[in-house]
C-alpha positions in Angstrom: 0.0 0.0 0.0 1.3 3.1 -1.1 1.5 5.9 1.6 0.2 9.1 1.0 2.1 12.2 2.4 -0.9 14.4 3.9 0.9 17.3 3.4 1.2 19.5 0.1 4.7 20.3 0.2 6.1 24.2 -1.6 9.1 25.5 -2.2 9.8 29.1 -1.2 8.9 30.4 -4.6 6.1 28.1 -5.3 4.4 29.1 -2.0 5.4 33.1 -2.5 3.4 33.4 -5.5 0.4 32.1 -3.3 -0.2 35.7 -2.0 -1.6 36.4 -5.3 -2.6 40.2 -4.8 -2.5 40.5 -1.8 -0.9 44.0 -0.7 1.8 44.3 1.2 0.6 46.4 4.5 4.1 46.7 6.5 7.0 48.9 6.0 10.4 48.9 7.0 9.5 50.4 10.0 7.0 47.8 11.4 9.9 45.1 10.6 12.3 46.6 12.8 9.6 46.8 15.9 8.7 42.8 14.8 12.2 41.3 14.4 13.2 39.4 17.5 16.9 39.4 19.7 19.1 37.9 16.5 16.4 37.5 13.9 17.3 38.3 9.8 13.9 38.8 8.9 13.9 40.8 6.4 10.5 43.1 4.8 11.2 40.8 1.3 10.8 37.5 3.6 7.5 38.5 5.1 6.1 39.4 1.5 7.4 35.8 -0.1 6.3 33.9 3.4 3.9 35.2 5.6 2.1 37.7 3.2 0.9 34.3 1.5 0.1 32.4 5.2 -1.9 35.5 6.4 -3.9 35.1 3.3 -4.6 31.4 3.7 -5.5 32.4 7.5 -7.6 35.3 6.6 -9.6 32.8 4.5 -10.1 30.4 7.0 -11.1 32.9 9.3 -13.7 34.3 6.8 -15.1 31.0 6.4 -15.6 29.9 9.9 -17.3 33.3 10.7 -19.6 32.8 7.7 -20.2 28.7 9.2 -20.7 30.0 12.9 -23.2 33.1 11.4 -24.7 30.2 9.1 -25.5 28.2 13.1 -26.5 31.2 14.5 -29.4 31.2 11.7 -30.4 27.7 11.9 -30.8 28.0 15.9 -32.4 31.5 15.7 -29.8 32.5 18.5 -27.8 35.7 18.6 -24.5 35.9 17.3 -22.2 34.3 19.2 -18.3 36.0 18.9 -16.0 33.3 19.2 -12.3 34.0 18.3 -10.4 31.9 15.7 -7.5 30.2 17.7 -4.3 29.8 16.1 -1.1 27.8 17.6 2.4 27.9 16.9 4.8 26.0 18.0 8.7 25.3 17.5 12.1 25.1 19.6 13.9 27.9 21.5 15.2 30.2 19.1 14.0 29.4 16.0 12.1 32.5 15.6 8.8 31.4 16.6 7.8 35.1 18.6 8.8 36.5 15.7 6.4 34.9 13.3 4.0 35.3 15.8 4.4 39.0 15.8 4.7 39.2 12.1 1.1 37.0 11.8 -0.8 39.1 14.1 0.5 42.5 12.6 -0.7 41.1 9.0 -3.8 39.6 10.0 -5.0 42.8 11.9 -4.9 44.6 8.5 -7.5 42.0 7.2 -10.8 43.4 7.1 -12.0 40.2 8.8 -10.1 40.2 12.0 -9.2 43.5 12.9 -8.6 42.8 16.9 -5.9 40.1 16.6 -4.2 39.1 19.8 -1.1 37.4 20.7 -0.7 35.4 23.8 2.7 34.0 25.0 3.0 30.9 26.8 5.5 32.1 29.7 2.9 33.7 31.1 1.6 30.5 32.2 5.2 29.1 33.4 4.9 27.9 37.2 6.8 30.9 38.9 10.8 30.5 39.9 9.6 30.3 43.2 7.4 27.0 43.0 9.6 25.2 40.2 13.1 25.8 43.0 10.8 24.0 45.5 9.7 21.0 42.9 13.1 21.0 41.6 12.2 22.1 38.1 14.6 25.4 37.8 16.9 23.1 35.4 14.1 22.3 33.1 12.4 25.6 32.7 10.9 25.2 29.1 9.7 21.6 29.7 6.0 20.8 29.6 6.1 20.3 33.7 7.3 23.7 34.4 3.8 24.9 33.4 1.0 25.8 34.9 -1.1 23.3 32.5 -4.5 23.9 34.0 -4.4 27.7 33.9 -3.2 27.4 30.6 -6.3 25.3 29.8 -8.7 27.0 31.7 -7.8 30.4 29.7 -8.3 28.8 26.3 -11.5 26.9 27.0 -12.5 30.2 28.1 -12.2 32.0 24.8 -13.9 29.0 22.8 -16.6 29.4 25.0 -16.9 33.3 23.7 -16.0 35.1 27.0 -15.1 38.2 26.6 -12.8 39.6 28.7 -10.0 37.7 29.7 -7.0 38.5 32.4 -3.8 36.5 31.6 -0.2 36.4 33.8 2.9 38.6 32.4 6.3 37.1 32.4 9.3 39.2 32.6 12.1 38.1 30.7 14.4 40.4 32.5 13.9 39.0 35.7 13.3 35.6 34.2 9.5 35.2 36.1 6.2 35.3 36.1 5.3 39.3 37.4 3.1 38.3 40.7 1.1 42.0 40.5 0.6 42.1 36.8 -2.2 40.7 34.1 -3.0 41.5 31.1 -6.6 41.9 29.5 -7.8 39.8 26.2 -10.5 42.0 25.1 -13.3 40.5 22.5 -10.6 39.3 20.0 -11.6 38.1 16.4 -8.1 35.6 16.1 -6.2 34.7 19.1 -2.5 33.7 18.5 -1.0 31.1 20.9 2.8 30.8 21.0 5.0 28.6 23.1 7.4 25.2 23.0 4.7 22.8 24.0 1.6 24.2 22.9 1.2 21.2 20.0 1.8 18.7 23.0 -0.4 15.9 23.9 -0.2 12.5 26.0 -1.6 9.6 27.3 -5.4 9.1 28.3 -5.6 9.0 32.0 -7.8 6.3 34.1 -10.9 8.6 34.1 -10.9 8.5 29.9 -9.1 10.9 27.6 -7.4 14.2 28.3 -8.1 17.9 26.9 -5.1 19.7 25.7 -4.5 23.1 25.2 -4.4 22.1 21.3 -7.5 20.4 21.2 -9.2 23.9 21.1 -6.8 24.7 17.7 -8.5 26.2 14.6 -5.3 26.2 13.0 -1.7 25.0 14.0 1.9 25.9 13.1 5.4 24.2 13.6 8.3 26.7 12.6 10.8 23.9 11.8 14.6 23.6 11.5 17.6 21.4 11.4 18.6 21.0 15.5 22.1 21.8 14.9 21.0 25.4 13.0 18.9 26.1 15.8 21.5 25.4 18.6 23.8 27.4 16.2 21.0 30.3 16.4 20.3 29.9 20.3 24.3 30.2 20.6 24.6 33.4 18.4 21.3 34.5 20.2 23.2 34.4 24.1 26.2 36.3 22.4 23.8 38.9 21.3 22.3 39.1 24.5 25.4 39.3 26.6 25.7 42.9 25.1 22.6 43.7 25.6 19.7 42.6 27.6 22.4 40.7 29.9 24.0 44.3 30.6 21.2 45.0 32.9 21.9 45.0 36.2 18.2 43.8 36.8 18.4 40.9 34.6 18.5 37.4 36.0 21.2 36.9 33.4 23.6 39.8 34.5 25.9 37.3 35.5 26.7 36.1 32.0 27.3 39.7 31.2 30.9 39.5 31.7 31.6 36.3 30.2 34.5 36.6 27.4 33.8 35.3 23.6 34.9 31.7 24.7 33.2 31.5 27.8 30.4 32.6 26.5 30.0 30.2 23.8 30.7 27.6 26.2 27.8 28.4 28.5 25.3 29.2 25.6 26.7 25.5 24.8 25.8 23.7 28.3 22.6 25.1 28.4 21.4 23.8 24.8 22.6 20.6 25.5 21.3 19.9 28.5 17.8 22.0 29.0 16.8 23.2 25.2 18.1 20.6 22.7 16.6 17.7 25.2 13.5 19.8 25.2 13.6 20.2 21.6 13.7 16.2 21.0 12.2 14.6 23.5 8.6 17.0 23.8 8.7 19.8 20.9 9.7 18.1 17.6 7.1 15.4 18.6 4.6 17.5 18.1 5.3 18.9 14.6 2.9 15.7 12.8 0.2 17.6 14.4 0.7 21.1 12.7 -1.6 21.8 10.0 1.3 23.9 8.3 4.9 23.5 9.2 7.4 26.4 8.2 11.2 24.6 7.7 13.9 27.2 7.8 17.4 27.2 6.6 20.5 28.4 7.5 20.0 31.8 6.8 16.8 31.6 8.7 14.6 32.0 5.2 11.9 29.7 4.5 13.2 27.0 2.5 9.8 24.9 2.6 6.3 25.2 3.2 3.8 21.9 4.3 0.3 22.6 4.4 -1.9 19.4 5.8 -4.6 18.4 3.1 -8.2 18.9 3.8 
């Protein structure tokens, strides 16, 4: 028996001439406040890449607001504003907040979905407090050092339709959850979801199957790439960082600010190989059979190919 690849597989200039004429809405300007610590993304990138994506999404979207308005109809009830959930997933620096950021800035230009919001992951990290005491510190990242159930709880709550919705803030300077701050999800049309584990699933529990965080998914993405790139990018990302954000004297990382070239490498090193690559095999690359598009990157972080799942 013959097996058949559900995916449609495009190369970068197959898939770029998918935006068809679809203007471009950003300037040089919005790609500077977009790109991430590191990131080459580049104005000529999103137009061949994500212009084409945040077509295909605004479709969807259109068509399951026309479906639910089409329910609506048939059960003579008021219309109902649920928000089009959309997950994307990948390792530690491959440039997965970035395409997040990219995605919501083009998809709140579509006249479909003008209130498009973005909703990080860390937020719902157990705070450094509670993951010392279980012993998790040393695998920050992993799917136990979240709060699962919150996580949960927050999306259930937006496919239900409510409307106002208060989620944690993490600080990435102080490398924590902020204990006295929230942030409010107000009445959003698409809802991006970004974080390592957000694909993730597991094993059915004595009481019958579980409900994942993915489960409420309109639409999934992986942003894919070869390990060793991404530990190459993750290494070149701490380097970065050293000069900058590490330079803080309020930063949990200060400590690395001082590190020399070699030193630095070499710590950027350890931690790959024992938090994120292990991460990266063992729980996030798992998950990318479960993406209904999966963006592969090269070296130069471009877009080298595109997999949409078949209908």
């Amino acid at each position: 028996m013959n097996n058949i690849d559900p995916y449609l597989s495009f190369d970068a200039q197959a898939w770029a001439k998918l935006r068809a004429a679809t203007p471009m809405t950003l300037d040089e300007a919005d790609v500077e406040r977009l790109r991430g610590v590191n990131d080459q993304i580049s104005i000529d990138e999103i137009e061949q890449t994500y212009l084409p994506l945040s077509r295909l999404l605004s479709l969807y979207v259109g068509a399951v607001q026309d479906l639910s308005r089409t329910t609506d109809i048939f059960l003579g009830t008021p219309p109902d504003k649920v928000p089009y959930l959309i997950g994307l997933a990948g390792s530690v620096a491959v440039g997965k907040s970035t395409s997040a950021r990219v995605l919501q800035t083009l998809l709140s230009r579509w006249p479909n979905s003008p209130r498009v919001d973005l909703i990080t992951t860390d937020g719902f990290l157990h705070p450094n407090a509670i993951l010392k005491e279980r012993g998790l510190m040393g695998r920050k990242g992993f799917p136990e050092s979240y709060d699962q159930r919150a996580l949960l709880d927050c999306v259930s709550r937006l496919k239900s339709g409510e409307q106002n919705i208060e989620i944690p803030v993490y600080s990435h300077l102080t490398y924590d959850v902020l204990p006295d701050r929230r942030r409010l999800i107000e009445a959003p049309d698409v809802v991006i979801i970004e974080g390592l584990n957000v694909l993730q699933t597991g094993a059915a529990t004595p009481e019958g199957p579980r409900v994942f965080v993915s489960d409420y998914f309109d639409f999934a993405i992986y942003i894919d790439a070869d390990p060793e790139i991404v530990r190459t990018w993750y290494i070149e990302r701490f380097l970065t960082l050293r000069e900058s954000a590490f330079a803080d004297p309020r930063s949990y990382f200060s400590r690395y600010a001082l590190l020399s070239d070699d030193e630095a490498v070499e710590t950027a090193s350890g931690i790959w190989d024992a938090i994120n690559g292990p991460n990266l095999v063992e729980n996030i690359a798992p998950t990318r059979a479960r993406a209904d598009l999966v963006l592969r990157k090269g070296h130069d972080h471009k877009a080298e190919e595109i997999r949409l799942r078949r209908l």
